[in-house]
C-alpha positions as CSV (number, residue, x, y, z in Angstrom):
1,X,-8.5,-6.7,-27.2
2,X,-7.5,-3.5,-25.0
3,X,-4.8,-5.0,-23.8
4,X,-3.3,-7.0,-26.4
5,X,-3.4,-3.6,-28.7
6,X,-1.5,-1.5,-26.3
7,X,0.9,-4.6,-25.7
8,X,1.8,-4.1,-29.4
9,X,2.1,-0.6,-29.6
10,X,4.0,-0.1,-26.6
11,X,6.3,-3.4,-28.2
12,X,6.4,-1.2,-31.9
13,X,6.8,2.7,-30.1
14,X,9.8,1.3,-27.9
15,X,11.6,-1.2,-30.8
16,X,14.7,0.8,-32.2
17,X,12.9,4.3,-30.8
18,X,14.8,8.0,-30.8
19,X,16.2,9.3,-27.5
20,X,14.1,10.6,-25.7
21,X,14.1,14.4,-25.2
22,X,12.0,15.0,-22.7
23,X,10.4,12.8,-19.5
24,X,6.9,11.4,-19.0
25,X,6.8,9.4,-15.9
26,X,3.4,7.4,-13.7
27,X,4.3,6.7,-10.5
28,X,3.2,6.5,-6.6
29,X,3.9,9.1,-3.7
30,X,5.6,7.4,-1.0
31,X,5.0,5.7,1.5
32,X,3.4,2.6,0.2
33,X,3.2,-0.9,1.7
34,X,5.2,-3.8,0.6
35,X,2.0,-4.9,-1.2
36,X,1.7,-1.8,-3.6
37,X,5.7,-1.6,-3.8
38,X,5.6,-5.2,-5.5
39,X,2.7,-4.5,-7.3
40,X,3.6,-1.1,-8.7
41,X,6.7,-2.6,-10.3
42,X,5.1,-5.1,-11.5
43,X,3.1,-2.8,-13.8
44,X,6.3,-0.3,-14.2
45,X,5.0,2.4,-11.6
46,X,7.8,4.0,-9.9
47,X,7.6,4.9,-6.0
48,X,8.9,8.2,-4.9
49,X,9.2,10.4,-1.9
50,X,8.2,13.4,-3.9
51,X,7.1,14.5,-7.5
52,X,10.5,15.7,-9.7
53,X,10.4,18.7,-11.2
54,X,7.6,19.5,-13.5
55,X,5.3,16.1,-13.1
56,X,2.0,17.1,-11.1
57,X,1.0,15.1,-7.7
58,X,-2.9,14.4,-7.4
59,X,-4.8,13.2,-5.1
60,X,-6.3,9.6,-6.2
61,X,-8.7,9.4,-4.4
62,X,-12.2,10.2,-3.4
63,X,-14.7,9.7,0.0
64,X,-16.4,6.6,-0.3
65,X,-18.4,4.1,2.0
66,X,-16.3,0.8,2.5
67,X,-17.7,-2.3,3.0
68,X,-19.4,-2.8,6.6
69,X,-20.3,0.8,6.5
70,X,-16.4,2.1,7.4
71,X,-15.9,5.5,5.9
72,X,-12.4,6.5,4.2
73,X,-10.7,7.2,1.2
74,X,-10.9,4.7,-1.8
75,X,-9.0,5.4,-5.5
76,X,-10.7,7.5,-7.6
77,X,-12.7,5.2,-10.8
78,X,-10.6,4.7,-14.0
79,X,-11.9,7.6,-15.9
80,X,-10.8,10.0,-13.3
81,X,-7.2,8.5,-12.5
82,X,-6.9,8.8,-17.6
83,X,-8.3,12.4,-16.9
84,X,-5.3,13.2,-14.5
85,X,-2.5,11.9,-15.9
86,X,-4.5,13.2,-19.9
87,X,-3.7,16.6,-18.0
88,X,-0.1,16.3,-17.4
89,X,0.1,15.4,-20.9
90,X,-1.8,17.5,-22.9
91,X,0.4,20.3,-20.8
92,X,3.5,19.4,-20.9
93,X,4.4,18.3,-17.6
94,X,7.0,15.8,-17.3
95,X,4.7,12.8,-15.7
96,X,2.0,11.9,-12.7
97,X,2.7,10.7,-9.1
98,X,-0.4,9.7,-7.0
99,X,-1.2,10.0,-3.9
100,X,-2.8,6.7,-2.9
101,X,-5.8,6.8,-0.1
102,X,-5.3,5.8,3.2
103,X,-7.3,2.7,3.6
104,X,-9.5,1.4,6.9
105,X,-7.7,-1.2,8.9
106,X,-4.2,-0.7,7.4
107,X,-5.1,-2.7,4.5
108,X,-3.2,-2.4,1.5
109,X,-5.0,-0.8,-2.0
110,X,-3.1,-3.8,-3.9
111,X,-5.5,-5.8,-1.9
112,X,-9.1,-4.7,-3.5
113,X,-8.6,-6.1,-7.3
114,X,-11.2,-4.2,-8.6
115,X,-9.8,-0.6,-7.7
116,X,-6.0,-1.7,-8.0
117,X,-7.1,-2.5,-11.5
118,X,-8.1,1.2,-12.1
119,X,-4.8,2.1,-11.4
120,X,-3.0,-0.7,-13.5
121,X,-4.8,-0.1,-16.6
122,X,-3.9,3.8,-16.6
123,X,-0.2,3.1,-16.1
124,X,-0.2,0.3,-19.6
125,X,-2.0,2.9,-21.1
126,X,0.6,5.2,-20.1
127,X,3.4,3.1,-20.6
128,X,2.0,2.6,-24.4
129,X,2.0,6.5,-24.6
130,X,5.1,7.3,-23.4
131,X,7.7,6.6,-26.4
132,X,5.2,9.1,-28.2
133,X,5.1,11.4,-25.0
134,X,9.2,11.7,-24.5
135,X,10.2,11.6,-28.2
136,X,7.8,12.8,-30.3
137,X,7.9,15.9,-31.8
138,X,5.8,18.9,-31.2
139,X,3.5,20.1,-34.2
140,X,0.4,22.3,-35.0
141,X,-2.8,21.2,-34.6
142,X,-4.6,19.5,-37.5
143,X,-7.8,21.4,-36.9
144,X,-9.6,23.9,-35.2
145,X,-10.2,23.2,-31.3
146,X,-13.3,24.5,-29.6
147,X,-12.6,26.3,-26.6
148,X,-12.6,24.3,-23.1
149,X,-10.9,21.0,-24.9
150,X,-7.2,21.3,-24.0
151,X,-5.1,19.3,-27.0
152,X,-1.8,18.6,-28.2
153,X,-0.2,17.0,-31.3
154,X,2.7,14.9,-31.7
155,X,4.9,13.4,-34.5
156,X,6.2,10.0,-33.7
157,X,8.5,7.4,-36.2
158,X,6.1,9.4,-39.0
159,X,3.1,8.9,-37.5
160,X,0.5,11.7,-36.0
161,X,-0.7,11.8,-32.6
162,X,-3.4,13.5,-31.0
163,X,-4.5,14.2,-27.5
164,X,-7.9,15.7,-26.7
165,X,-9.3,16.7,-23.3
166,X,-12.4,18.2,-21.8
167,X,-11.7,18.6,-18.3
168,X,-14.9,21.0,-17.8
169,X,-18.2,19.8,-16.4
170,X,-20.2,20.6,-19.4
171,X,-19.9,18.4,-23.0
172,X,-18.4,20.6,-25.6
173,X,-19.3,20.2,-29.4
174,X,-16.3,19.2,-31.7
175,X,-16.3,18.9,-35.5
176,X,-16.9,15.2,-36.1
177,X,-16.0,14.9,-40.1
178,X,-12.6,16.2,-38.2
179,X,-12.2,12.9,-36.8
180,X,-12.7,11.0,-39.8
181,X,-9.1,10.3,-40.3
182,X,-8.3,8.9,-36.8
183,X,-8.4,6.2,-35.0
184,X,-8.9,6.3,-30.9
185,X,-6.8,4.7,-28.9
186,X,-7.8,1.8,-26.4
187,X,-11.5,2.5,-27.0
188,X,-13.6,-0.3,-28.1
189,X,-14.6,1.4,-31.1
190,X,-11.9,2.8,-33.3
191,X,-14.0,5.3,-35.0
192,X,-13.4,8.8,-32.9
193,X,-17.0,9.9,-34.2
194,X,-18.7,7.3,-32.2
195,X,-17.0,8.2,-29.3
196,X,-18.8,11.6,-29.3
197,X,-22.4,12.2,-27.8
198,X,-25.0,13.9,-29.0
199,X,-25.7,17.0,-28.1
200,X,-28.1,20.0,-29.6
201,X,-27.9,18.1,-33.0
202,X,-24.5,18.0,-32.9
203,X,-21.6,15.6,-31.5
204,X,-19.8,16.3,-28.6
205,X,-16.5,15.5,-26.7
206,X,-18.3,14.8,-23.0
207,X,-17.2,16.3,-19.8
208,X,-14.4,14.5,-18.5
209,X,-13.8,12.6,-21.7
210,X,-10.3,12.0,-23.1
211,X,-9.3,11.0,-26.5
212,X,-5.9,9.2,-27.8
213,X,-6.2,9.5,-31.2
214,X,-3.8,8.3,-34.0
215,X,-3.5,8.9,-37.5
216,X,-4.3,6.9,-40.1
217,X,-1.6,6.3,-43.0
């Protein structure tokens, strides 16, 4: 259902869309192996040498224990790669290029499914996003942010968009009858409200959590 909604709004964002005015790119740091390369343009990932101007370069990856007990790097878990490139966008910055591990034996990350799909499923997110992202236009917030959750509001084809972060280690409280008007993005609930945990009697945006949200008409 994920992936069948952003199919369509990345189909309906892009369809007879303004020039864009500004860049929002996802791509890898260079080198990669012939394995990524293909892969990475499969799922529209560009491959570059270095970061351009303005787009932040993370590291993707974290220590992990590989199988048969071989220590390296392996890509950092879904939520982690959204939080990054949430970041770049909530700020301004003109895209994300990862760093990919370097993996035991030369192997290729295109060649464990299971963390490749991390990757893959940020970058259609992404993709969906990024007609908003380039063209849409800057505008106040709707409502009062707590301190700690970074956010930013776009106008797109008459629509409103909203981006909410917490990239602190602590949940932080947010006015839940705010969010009765929008819908979250590739969640599997659309209500924003039940996206929230509790937290001292109230309902909060947890640490680490980021939140596409849309407008309703």
């Amino acid at each position: 259902m994920r992936r069948a909604f952003a199919a369509s709004l990345l189909a309906l964002t892009t369809a007879c869309a303004p020039d864009k005015t500004r860049d929002f790119e996802i791509g890898l740091l260079a080198p990669v192996g012939p394995g990524v390369a293909s892969a990475a343009r499969a799922e529209g990932l560009s491959i570059r040498a270095a970061a351009p101007d303005g787009a932040d370069a993370p590291g993707a990856s974290v220590l992990a224990g590989w199988p048969s007990d071989r220590r390296g790097d392996i890509l950092a878990d879904w939520a982690h790669l959204r939080l990054l490139v949430a970041l770049a966008a909530v700020k301004g910055r003109t895209g994300v290029y990862f760093a990919l591990p370097t993996l035991p034996d030369g192997r290729e990350l295109s060649s464990y499914p299971e963390e490749w799909q991390a990757l893959s499923r940020v970058a259609r997110e992404t993709a969906a996003m990024r007609p908003i992202l380039e063209s849409g236009a800057e505008v106040g917030l709707p409502f009062a942010v707590p301190g700690g959750v970074l956010a930013r509001a776009l106008r797109f084809r008459g629509r409103l968009y909203l981006l909410l972060v917490n990239n602190t280690t602590s949940p932080i409280p947010l006015p839940a009858d705010a969010l009765r008007p929008w819908r979250a993005l590739f969640e599997v609930r659309a209500d924003a409200r039940e996206l929230l945990s509790a937290c001292g009697g109230g309902q909060c945006l947890p640490a680490g959590r980021v939140l596409w949200l849309e407008g309703r008409l």
